[in-house]
Backbone bond lengths (Angstrom), bond angles and torsions (degrees), N, CA, C in turn:
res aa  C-N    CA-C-N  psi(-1)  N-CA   C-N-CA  omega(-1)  CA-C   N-CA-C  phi
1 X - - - 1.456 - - 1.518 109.83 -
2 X 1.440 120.32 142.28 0.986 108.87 -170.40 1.401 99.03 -103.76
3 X 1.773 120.69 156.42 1.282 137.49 -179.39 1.560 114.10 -42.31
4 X 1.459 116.10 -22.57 1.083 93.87 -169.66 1.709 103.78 -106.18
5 X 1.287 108.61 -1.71 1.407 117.40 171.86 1.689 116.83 -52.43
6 X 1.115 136.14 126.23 1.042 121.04 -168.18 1.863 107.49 -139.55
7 X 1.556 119.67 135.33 1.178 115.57 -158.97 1.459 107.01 -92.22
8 X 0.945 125.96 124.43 1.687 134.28 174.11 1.191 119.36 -115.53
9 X 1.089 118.39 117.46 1.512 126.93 -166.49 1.808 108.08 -119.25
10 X 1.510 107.98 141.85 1.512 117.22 -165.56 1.332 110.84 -141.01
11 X 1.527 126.75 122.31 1.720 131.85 -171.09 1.378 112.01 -83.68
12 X 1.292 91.29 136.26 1.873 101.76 178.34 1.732 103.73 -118.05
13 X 1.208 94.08 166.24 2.135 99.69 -179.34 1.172 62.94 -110.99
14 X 1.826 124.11 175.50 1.202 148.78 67.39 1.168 157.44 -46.06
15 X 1.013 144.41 79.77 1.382 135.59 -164.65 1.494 103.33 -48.55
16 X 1.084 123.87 118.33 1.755 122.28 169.16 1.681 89.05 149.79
17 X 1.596 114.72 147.86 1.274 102.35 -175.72 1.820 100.13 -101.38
18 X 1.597 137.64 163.48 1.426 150.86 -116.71 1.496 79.33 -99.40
19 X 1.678 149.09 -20.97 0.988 123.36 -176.41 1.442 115.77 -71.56
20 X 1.291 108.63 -34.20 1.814 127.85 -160.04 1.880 85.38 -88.39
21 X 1.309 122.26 -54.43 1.435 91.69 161.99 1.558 147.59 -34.01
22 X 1.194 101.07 -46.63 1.013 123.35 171.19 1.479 137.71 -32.59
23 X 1.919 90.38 -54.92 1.299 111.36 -173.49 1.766 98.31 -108.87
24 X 0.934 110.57 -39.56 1.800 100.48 -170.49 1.903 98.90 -95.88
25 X 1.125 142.99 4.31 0.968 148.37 -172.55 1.868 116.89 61.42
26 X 1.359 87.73 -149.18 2.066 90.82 -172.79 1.406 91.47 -116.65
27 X 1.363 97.35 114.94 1.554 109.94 151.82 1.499 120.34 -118.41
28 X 1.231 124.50 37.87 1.483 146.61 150.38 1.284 120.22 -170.68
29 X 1.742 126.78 164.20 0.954 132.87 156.46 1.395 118.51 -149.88
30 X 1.203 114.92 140.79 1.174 107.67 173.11 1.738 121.15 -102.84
31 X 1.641 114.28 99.72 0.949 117.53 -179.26 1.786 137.58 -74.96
32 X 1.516 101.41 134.78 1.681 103.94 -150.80 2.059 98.36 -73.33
33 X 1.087 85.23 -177.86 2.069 78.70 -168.99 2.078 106.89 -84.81
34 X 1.657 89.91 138.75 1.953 84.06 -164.00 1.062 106.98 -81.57
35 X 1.241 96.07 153.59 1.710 125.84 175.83 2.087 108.46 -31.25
36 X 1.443 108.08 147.01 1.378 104.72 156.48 1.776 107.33 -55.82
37 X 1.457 115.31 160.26 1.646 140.97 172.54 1.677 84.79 -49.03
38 X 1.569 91.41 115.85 1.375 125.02 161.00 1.847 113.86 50.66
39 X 1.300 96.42 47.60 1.611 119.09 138.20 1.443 121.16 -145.81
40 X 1.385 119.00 169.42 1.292 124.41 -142.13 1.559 97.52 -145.83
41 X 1.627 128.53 157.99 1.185 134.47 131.18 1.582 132.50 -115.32
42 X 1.465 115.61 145.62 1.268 75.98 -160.89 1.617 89.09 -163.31
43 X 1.682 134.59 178.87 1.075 125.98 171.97 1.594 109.71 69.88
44 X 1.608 119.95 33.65 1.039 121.11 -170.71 1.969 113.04 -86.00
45 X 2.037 106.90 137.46 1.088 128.91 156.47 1.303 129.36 -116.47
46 X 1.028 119.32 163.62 1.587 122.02 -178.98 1.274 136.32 -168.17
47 X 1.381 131.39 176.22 1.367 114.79 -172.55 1.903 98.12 -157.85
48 X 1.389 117.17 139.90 1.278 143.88 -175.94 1.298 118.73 -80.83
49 X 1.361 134.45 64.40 1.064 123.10 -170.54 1.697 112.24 -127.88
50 X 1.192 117.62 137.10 1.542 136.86 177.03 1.669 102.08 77.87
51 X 1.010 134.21 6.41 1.884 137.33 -152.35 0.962 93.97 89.57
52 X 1.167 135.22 67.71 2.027 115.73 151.65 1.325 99.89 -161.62
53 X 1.088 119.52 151.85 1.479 124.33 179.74 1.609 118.31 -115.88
54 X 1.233 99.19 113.48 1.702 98.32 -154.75 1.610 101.55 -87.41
55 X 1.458 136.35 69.03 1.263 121.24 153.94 1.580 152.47 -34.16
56 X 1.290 114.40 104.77 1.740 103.94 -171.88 1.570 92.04 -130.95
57 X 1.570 81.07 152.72 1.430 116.86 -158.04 1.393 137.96 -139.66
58 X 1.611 144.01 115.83 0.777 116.51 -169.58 1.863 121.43 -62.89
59 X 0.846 98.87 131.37 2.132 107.37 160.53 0.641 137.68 -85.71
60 X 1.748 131.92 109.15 1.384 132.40 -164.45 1.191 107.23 -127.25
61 X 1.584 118.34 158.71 1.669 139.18 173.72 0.904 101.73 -166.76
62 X 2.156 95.88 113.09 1.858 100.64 159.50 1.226 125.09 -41.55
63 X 1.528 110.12 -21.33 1.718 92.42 -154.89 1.790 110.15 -70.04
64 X 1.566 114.08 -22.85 1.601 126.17 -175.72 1.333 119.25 -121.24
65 X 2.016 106.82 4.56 1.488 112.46 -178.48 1.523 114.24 36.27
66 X 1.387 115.04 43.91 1.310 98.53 169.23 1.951 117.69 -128.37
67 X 0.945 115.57 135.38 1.491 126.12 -174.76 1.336 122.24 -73.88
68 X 1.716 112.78 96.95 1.715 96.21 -175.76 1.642 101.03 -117.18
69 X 1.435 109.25 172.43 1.706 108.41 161.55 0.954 125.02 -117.70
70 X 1.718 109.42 125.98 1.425 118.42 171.25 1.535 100.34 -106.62
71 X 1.695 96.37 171.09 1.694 109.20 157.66 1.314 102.05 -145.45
72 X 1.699 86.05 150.35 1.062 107.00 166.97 1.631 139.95 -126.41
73 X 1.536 116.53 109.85 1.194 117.42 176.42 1.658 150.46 -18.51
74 X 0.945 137.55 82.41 1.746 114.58 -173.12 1.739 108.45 -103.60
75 X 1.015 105.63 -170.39 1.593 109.36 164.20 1.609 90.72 -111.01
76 X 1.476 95.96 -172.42 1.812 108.65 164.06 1.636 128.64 -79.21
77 X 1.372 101.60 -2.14 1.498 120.51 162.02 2.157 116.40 -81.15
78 X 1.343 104.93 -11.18 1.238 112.82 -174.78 1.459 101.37 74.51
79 X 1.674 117.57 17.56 1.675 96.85 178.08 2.015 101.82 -74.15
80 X 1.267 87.67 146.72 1.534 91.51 165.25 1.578 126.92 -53.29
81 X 1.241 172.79 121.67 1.314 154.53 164.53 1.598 118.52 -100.04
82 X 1.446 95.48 -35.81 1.439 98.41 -152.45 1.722 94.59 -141.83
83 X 1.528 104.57 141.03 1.674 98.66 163.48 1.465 99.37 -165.78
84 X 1.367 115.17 116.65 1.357 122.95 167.37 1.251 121.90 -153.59
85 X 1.858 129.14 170.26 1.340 137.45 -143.29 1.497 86.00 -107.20
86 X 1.420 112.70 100.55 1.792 120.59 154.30 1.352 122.61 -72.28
87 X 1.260 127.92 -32.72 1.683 122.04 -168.57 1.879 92.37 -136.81
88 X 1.371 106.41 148.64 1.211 126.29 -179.53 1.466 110.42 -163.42
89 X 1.501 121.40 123.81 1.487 108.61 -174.94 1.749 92.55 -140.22
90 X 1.191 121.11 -163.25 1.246 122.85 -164.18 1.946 96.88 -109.93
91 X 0.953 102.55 -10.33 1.472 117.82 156.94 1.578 127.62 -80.99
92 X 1.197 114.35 155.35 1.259 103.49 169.64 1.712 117.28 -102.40
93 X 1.543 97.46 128.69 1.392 105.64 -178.26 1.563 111.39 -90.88
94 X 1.620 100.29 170.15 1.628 104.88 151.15 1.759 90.09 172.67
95 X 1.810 103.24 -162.05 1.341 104.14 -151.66 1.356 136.63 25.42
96 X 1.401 115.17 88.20 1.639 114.67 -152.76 1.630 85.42 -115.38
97 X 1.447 116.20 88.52 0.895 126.12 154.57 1.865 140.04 -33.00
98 X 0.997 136.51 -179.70 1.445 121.41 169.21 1.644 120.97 -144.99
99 X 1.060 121.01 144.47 1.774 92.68 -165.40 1.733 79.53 -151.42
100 X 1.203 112.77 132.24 1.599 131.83 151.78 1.091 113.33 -84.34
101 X 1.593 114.25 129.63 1.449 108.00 146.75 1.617 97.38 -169.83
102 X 1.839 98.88 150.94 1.231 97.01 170.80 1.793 112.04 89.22
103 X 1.500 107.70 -16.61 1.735 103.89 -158.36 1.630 114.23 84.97
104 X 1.375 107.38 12.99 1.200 106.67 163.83 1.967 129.91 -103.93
105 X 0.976 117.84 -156.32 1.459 114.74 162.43 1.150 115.02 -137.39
106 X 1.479 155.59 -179.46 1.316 130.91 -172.64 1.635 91.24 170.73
107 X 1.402 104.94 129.66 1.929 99.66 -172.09 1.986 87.62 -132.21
108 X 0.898 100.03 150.74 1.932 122.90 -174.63 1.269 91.56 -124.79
109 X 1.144 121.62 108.26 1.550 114.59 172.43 1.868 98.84 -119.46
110 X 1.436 122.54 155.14 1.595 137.16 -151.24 1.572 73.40 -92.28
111 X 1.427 114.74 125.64 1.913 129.12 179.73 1.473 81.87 -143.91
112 X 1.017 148.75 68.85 1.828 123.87 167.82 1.800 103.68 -101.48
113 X 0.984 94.31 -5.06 1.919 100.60 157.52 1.560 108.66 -29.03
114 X 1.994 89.41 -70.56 0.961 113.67 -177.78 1.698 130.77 -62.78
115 X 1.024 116.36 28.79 1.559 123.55 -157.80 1.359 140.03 16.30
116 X 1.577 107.31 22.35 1.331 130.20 170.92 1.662 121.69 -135.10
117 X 1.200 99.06 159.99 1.357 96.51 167.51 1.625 126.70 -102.67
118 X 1.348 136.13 114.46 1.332 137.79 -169.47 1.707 119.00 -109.16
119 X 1.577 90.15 141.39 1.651 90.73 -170.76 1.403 92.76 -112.64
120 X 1.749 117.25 136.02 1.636 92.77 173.25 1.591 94.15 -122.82
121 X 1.424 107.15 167.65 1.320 121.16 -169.97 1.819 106.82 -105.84
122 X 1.038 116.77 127.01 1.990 119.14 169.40 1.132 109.48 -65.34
123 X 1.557 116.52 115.94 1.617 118.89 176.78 1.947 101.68 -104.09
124 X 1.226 100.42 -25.29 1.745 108.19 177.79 1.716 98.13 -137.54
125 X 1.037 117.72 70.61 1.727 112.92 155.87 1.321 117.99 -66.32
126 X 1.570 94.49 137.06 1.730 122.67 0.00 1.632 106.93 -107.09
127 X 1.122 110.84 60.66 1.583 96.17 176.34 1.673 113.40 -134.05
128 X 1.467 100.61 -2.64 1.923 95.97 -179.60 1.653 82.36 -118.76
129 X 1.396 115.24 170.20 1.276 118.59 -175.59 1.992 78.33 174.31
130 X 1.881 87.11 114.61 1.525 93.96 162.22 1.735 119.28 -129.48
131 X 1.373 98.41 132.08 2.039 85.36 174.94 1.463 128.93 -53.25
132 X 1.459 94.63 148.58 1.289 106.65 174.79 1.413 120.62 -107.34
133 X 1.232 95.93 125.00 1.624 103.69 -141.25 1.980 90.50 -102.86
134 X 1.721 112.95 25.23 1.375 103.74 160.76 1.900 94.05 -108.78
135 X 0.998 129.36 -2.37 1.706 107.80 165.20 1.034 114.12 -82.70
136 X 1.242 93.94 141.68 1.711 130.66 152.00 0.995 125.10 -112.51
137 X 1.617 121.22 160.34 1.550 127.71 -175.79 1.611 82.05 -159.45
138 X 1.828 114.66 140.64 1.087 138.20 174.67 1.910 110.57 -65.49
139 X 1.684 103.26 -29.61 1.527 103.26 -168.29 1.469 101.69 -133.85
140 X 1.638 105.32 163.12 1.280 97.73 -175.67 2.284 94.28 -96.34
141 X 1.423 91.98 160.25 1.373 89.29 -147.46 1.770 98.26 -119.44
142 X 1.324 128.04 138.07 1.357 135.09 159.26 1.586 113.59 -99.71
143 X 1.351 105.61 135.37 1.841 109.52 170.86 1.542 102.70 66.10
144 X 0.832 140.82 6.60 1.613 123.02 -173.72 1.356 133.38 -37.18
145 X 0.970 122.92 113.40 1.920 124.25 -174.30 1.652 101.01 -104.70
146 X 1.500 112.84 111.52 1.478 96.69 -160.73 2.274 77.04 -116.85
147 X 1.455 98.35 152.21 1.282 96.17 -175.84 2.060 89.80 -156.73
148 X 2.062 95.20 161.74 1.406 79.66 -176.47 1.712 102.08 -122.74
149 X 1.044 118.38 158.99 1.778 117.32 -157.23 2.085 105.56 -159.05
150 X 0.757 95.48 125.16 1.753 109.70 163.12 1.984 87.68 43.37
151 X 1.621 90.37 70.94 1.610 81.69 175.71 1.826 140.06 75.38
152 X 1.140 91.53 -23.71 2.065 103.88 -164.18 2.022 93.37 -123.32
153 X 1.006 99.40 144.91 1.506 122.52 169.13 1.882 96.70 -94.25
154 X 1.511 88.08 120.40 2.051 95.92 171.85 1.297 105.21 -126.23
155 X 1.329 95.36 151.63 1.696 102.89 167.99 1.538 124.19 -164.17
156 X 1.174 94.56 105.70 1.365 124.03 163.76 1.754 138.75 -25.36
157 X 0.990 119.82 75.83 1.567 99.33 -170.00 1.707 92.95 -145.82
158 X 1.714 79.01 -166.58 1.922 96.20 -175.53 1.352 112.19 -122.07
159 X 1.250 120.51 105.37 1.766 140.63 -173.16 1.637 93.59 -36.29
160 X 1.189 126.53 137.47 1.065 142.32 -162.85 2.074 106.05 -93.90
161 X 1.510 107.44 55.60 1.159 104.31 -145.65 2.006 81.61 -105.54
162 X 0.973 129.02 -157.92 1.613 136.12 -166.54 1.590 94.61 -97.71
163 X 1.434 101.88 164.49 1.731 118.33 161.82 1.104 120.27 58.70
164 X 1.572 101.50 -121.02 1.738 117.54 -161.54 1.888 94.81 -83.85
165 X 1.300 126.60 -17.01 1.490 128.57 -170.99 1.223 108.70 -59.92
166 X 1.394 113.29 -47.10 1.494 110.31 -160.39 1.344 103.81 -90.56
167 X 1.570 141.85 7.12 1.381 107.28 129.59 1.294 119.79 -132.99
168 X 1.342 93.56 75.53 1.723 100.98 -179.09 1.358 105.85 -159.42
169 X 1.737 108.99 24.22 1.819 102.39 -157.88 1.872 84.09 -140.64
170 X 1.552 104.15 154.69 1.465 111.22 -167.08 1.495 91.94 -150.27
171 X 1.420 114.86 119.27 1.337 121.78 -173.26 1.633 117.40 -130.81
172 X 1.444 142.82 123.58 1.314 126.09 -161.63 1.673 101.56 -137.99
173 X 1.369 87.92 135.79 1.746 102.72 -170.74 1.797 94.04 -113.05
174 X 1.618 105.65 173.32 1.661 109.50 173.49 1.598 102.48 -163.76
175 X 0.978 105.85 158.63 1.790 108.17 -164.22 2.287 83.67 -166.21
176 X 1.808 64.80 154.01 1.966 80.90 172.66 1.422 114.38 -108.65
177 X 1.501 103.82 -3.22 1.697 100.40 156.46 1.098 114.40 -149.73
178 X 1.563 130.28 164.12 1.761 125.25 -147.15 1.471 105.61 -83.02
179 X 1.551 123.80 -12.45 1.324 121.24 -161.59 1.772 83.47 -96.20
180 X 1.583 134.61 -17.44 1.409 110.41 -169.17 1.761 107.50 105.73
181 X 1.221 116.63 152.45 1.501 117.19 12.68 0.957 128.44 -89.87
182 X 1.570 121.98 143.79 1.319 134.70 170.69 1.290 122.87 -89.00
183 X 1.364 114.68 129.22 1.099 128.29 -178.51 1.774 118.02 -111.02
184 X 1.651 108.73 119.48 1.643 122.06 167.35 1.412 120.40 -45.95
185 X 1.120 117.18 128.53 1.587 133.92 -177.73 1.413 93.06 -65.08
186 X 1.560 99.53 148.90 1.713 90.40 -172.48 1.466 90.63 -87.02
187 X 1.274 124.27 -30.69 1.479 112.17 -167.81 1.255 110.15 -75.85
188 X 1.231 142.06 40.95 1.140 130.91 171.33 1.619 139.97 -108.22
189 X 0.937 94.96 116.07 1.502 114.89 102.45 1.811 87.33 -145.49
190 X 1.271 111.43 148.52 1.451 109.66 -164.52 1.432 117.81 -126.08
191 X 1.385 101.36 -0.85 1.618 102.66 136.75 2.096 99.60 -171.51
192 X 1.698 90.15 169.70 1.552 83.27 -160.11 1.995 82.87 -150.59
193 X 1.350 100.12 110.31 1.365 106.03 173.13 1.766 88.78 -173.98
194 X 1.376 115.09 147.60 1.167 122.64 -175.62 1.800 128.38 -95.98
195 X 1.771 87.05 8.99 1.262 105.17 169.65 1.680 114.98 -102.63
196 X 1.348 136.91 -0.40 0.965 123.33 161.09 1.569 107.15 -171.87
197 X 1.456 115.22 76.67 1.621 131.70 -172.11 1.314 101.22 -118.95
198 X 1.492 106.99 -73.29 1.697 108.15 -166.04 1.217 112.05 -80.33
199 X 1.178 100.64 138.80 2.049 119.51 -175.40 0.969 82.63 -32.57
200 X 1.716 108.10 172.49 1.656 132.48 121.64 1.408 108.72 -156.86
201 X 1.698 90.33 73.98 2.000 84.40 163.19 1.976 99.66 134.96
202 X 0.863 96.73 -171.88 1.715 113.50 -179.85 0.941 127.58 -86.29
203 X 1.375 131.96 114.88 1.501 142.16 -136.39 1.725 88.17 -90.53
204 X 0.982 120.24 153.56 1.466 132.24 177.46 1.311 115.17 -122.96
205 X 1.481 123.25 140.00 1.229 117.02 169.84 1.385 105.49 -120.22
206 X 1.482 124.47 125.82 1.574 120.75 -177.92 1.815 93.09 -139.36
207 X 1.678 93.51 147.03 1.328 114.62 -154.56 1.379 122.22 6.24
208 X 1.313 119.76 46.43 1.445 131.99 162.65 1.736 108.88 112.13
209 X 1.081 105.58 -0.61 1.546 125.54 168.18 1.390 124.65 -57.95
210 X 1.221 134.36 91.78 1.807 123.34 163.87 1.584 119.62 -60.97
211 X 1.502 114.38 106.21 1.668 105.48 172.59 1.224 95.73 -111.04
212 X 1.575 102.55 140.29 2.056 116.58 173.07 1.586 81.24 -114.11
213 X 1.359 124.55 143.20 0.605 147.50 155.50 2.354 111.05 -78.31
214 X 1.132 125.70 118.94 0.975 120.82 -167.49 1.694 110.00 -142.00
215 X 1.276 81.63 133.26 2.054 99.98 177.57 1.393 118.30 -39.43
216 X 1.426 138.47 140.04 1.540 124.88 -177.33 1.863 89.01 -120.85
217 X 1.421 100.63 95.95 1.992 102.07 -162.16 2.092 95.56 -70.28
218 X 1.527 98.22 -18.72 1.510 92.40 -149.41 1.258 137.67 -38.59
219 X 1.448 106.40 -36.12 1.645 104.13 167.84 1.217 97.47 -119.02
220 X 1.334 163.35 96.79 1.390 174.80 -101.15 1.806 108.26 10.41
221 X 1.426 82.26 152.80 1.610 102.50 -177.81 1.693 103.97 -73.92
222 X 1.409 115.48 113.79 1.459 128.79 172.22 1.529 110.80 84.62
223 X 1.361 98.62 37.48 1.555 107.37 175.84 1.642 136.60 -69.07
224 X 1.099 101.12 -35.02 2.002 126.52 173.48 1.281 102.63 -137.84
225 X 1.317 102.20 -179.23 1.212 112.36 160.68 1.304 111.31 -134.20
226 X 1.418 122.71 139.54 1.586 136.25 -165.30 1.518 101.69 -105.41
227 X 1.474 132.07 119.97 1.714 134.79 162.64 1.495 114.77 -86.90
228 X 1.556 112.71 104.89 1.143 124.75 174.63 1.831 101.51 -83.50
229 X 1.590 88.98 128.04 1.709 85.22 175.91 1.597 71.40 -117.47
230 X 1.720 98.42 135.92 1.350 132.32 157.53 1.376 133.32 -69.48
231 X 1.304 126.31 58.68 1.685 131.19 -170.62 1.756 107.99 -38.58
232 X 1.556 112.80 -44.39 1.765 114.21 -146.68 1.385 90.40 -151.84
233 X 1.310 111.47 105.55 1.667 141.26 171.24 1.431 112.47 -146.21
234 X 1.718 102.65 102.41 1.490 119.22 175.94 1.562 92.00 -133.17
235 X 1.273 118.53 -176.10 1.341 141.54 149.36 1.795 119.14 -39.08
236 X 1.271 106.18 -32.39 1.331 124.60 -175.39 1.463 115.75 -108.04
237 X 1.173 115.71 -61.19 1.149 118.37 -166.67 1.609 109.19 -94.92
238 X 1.376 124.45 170.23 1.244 148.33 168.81 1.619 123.68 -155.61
239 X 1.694 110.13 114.13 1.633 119.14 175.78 1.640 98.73 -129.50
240 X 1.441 108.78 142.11 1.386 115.75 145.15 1.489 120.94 -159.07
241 X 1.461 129.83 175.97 1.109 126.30 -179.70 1.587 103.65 -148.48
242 X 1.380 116.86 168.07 1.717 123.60 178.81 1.751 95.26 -83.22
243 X 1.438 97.18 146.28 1.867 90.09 177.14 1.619 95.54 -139.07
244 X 1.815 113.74 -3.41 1.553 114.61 172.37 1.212 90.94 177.07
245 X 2.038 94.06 166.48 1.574 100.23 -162.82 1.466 83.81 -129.31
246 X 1.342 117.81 -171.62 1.482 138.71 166.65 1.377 127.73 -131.31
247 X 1.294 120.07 92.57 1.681 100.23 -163.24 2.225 96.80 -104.45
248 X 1.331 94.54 159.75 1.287 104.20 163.61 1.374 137.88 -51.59
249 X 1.380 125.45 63.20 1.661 102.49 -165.79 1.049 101.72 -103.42
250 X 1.725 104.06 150.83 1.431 143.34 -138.74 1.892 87.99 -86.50
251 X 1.344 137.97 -30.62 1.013 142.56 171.09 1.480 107.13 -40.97
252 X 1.564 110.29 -47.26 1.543 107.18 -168.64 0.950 116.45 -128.45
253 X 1.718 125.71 -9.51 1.248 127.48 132.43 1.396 141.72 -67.31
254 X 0.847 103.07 -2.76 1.131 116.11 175.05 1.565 116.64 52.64
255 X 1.671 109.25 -120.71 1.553 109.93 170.96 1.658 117.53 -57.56
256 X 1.099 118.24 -24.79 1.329 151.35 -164.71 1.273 101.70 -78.19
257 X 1.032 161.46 25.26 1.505 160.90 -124.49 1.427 102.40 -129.22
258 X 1.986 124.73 -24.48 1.359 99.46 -149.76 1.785 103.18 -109.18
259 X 1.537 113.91 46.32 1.167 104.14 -179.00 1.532 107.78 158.69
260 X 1.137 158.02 114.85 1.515 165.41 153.45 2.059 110.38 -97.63
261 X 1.211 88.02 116.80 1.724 89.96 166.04 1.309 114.15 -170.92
262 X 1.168 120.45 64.67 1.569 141.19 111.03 1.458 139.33 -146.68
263 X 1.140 116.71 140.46 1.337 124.09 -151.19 1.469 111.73 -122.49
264 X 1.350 159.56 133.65 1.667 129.95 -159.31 1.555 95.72 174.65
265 X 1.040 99.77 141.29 1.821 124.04 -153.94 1.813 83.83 -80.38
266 X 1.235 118.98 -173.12 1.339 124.66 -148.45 1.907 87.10 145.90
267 X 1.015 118.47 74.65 1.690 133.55 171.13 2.059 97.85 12.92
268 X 1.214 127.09 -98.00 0.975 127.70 168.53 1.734 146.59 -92.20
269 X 1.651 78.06 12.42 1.502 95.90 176.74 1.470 101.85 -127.08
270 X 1.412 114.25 -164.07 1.563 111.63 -169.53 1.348 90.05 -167.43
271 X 1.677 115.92 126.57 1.521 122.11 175.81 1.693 107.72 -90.04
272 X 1.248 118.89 165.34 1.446 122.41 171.51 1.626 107.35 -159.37
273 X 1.369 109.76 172.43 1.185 104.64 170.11 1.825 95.71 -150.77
274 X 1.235 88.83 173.16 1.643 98.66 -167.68 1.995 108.76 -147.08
275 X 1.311 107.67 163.00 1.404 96.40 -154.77 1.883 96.80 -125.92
276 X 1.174 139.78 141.84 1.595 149.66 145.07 1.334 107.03 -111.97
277 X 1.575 104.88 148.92 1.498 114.96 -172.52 1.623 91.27 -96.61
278 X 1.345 121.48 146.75 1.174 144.93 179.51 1.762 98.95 -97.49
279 X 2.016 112.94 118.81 1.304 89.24 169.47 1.762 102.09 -118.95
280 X 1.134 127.07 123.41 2.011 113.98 176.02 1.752 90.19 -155.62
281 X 1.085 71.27 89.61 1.799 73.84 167.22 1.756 133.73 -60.42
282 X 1.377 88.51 -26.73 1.545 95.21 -176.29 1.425 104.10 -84.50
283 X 1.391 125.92 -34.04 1.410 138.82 -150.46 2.142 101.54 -90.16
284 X 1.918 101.71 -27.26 1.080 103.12 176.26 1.187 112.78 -86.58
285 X 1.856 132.47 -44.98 1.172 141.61 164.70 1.557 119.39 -27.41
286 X 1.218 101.72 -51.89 1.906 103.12 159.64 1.268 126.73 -77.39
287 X 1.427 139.58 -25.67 1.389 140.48 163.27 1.688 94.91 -61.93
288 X 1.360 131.35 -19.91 1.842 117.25 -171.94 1.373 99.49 -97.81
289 X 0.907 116.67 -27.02 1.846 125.49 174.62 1.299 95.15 -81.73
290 X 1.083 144.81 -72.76 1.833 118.31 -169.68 1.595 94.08 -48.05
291 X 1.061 120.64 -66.37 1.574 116.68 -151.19 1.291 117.53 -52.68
292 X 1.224 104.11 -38.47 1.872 109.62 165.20 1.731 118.68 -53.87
293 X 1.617 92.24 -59.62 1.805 101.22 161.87 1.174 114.20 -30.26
294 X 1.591 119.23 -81.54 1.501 118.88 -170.94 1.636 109.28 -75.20
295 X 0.835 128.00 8.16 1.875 131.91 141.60 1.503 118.71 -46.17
296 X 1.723 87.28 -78.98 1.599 98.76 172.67 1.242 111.57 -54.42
297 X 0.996 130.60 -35.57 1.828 128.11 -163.95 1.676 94.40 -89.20
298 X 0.911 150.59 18.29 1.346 150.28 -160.89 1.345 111.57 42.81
299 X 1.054 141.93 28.83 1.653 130.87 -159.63 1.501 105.74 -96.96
300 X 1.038 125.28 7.29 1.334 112.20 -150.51 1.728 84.10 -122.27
301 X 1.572 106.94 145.62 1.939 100.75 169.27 1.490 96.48 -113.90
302 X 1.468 96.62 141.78 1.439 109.00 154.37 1.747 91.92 146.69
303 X 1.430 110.67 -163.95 1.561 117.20 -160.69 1.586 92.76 -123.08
């Protein structure tokens, strides 16, 4: 890819809920309105509650490379209502996962900037969200798909290690309650190919089935998406295999064609996002020169 290529990523609903995706693929989307020139949303989750569909998302801008989460509101008409910035840290966030339990709400969003992993809890959903400062996690974590099954809370992700690892590495933890402790699969890393390791999206369980939805990095980063159906998930053991993929077509992606990787349940709908390479050389050459500027000058937050 060349430097001045630049990845822009844009969220779609589906109407259809993530199992029937799954298996019959996307034959529509309804895509949300794109970002201003050279920012992005992307890594979208969500949740259906009262008529409204509460979308959150990571937020991006070259100009400060930094990752925050907003959501944004619709009705079931897709009118817009609501859109504002819930989480902001001095790190850069994204994949802001969602996890129930208890009658609570609880979002895991990918911070390994930050050299930890953080769970925060909804005190005003969806717009306050504070950590809970009784989790732990043994590793610092990329993409995490945390889901709960035969008793144990698991979660899926890619060890936040350098290079070719982080998308080509598949790592699975399990705990008997969501705050921890969590305990490392001994077999891990439990599979390692860059066509279907790192999450992308909300693990599904259908008639007793585990699907991870997983990144296909091979010829660009977040290119397909790979369906790991999970045969053998205990404490001990670990099996899976690909049983379907998802590729971008230009029919219904339209501009969007060169990449999809995340995929995430939403009760009867199903969020996604999809990727076009940005090419303006002149227009990027100056977004890398401010950003360096306000580097050196300290202006910029994050790690």
């Amino acid at each position: 890819m060349s430097i001045y290529e630049t990845d822009i990523w844009r969220l779609g609903i589906i109407k259809a809920p993530m199992a029937e995706v799954v298996t019959k693929g996307v034959d529509h989307v309804h895509w949300l309105d794109e970002e201003p020139a050279f920012q992005f949303l992307a890594d979208p989750f969500g949740l259906c509650l009262d008529e409204k569909l509460y979308v959150f998302a990571e937020s991006y801008n070259y100009r400060d490379r930094h990752g925050r989460i907003e959501v944004l509101v619709y009705n079931k008409s897709m009118q817009l209502l609501d859109r504002a910035l819930v989480l902001e840290e001095a790190w850069h966030l994204s994949y802001p996962i969602l996890i129930e339990d208890k009658g609570n709400i609880y979002m895991l969003p990918e911070a390994f900037k930050s050299g930890k992993t953080t769970l925060y809890k909804a005190t005003l959903f969806p717009y306050q969200w504070q950590p809970v400062q009784e989790f732990s996690f043994p590793d610092i974590v990329i993409d995490p798909s945390v889901f709960f099954h035969n008793g144990l809370w698991w979660m899926f992700y890619t060890p936040a290690d350098s290079g070719y690892s982080r998308q080509s590495v598949l790592s699975v933890a399990y705990s008997e309650s969501l705050v921890g402790p969590w305990q490392l699969h001994p077999c891990n890393p439990v599979r390692i190919t860059p066509s279907s390791s790192r999450p992308g999206g909300s693990v599904l369980v259908i008639n007793g089935d585990i699907i991870l939805p997983t990144q296909d990095c091979t010829k660009t980063y977040g290119g397909s998406l790979s369906f790991l159906r999970i045969s053998k998930l205990t404490p001990d053991d670990f099996e899976a295999h690909v049983i379907n993929q998802l590729f971008p077509q230009a029919s219904i992606f339209q501009d969007y064609c060169q990449g999809v990787h995340t995929l995430s349940a939403m009760g009867e709908y199903t969020l996604i996002d999809a990727k076009k390479m940005a090419v303006s050389p002149i227009e990027r050459l100056k977004i890398d020169i401010g950003y360096h500027v306000k580097k050196k000058l300290g202006l910029l937050r994050g790690l």
